[in-house]
C-alpha positions in Angstrom: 100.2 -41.2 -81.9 97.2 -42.9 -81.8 96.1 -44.7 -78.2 94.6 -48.1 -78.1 92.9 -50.0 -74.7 91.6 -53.5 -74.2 90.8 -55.8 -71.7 89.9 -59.7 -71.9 88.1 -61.7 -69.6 87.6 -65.0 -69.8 86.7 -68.4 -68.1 87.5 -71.9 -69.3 86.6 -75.4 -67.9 87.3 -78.8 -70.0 84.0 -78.6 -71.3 82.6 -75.1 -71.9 84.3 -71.3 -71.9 83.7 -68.1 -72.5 85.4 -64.7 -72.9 84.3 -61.0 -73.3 86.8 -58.7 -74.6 86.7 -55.0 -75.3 88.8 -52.5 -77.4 88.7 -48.9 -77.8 91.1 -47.5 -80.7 91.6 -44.3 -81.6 91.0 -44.0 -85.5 93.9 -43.2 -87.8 92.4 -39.6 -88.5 92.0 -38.8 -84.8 88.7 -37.7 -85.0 87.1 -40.3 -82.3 87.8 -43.8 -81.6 86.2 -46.9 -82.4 85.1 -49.2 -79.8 84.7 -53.2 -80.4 83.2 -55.4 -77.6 83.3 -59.0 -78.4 81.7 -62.3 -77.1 83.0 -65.8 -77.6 81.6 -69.2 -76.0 82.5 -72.6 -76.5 80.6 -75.9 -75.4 82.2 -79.3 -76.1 79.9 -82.1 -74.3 81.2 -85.0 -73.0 78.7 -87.0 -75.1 78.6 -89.8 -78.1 78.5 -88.2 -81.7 77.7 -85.1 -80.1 79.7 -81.9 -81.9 81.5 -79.3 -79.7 79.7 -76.0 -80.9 81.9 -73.1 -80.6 79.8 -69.3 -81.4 80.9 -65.5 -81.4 79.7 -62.2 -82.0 81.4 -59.2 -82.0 80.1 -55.1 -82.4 82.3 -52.3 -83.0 81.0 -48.7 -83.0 83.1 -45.9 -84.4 82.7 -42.5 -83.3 84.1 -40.6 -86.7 81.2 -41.6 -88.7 79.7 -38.8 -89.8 75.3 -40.4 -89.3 74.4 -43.0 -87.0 72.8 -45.0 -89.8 76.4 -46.4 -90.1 78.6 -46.3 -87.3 78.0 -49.4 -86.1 79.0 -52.6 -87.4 78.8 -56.1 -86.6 80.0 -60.1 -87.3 79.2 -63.2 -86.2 79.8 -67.1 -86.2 78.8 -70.5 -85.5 80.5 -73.4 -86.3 80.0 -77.0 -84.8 83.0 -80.2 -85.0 82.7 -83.6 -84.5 86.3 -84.8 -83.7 85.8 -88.6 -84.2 83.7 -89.1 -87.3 84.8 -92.0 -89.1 89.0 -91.8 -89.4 88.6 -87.9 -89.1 87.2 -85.1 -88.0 83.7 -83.3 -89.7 83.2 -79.2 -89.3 80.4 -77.1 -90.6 80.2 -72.9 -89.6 78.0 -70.3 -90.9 78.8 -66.9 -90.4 79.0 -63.5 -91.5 81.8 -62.5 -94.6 82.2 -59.2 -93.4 81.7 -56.4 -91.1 77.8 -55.5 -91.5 76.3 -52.0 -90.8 73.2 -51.7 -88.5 70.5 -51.6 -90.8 71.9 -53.9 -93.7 71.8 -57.5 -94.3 75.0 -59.8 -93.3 76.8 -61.1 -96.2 77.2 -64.6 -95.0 80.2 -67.4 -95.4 79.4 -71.1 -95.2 82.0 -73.9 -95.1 82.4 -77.7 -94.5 85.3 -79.8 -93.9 86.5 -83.5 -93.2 90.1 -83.7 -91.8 91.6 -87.5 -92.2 95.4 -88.7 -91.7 95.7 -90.3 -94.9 99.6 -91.7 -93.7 101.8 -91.4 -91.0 102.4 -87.4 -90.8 100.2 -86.4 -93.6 96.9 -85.2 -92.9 94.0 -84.7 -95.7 91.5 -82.1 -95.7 88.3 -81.1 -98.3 86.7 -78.0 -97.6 83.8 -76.2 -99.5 82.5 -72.8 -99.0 80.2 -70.6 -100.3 80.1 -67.0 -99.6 77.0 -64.6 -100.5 77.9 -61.5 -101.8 75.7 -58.1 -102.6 74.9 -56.4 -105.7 75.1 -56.9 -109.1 78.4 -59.9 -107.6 77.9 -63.3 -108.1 77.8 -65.4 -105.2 81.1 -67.6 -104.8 81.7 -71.6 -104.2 84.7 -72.8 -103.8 86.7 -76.3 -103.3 90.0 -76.4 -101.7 92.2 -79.3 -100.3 94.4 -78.7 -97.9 97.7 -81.2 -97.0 99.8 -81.1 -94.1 103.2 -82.7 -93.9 104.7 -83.6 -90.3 108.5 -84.9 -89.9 
């Protein structure tokens, strides 16, 4: 079978935390093992109108890859909310779509959202996103409303 190790550390206060974990998996052809080490933080200031900003990055490098030009990989985030805007809450986060390799370009993701209760147990919220893709694909936009129902 194939072995798999991690470890987490982290530290939270009411205001800010962070946390580093790390992973090493063997791959499913057992020929080396992928490691992923990951770093996370969040900061939400005790201040007026001020978002909480929340931001992550994360680095995995797997040994079976036959160059170096691609055996290691990354992603990140960034995202910053504002819980009272108005009746709701705003959120905007840039990051990257997908695992990129080493020497490429990150294909990145961008979304914004405003989350209302719109009645007693339901809860409202728009979201757009983009997301840049490579190639010869056309970039993609997107609207989506999401409803939630509490009882």
């Amino acid at each position: 079978g194939r072995d798999a190790y991690g470890a987490q550390v982290a530290y939270t206060t009411d205001n800010y935390g962070v946390s580093v974990a790390w992973a090493n998996i063997e791959n499913s052809n057992l020929s080396g093992a992928t490691q992923s080490v990951g770093i996370n933080a969040f900061y939400s200031p005790d201040l007026p109108n001020f978002p909480s900003i929340s931001a992550g990055i994360e680095s995995n490098h797997d040994d079976s890859k036959s160059t170096t030009i691609d055996d290691q990989t990354s992603h990140y985030f960034i995202g910053l909310q504002w819980d009272e805007l108005g009746d709701g809450t705003l959120g905007a986060a840039i990051g990257s779509k997908e695992p990129y390799a080493e020497n490429a370009d990150a294909s990145t993701m961008y979304e914004v959202f405003y989350s209302y209760d719109y009645a007693d147990g339901i809860t409202v919220t728009p979201l757009i996103y983009s997301k840049d893709n490579s190639g010869s694909t056309a970039d993609e936009t997107g609207v989506i409303v999401k409803t939630e129902f509490s009882f």
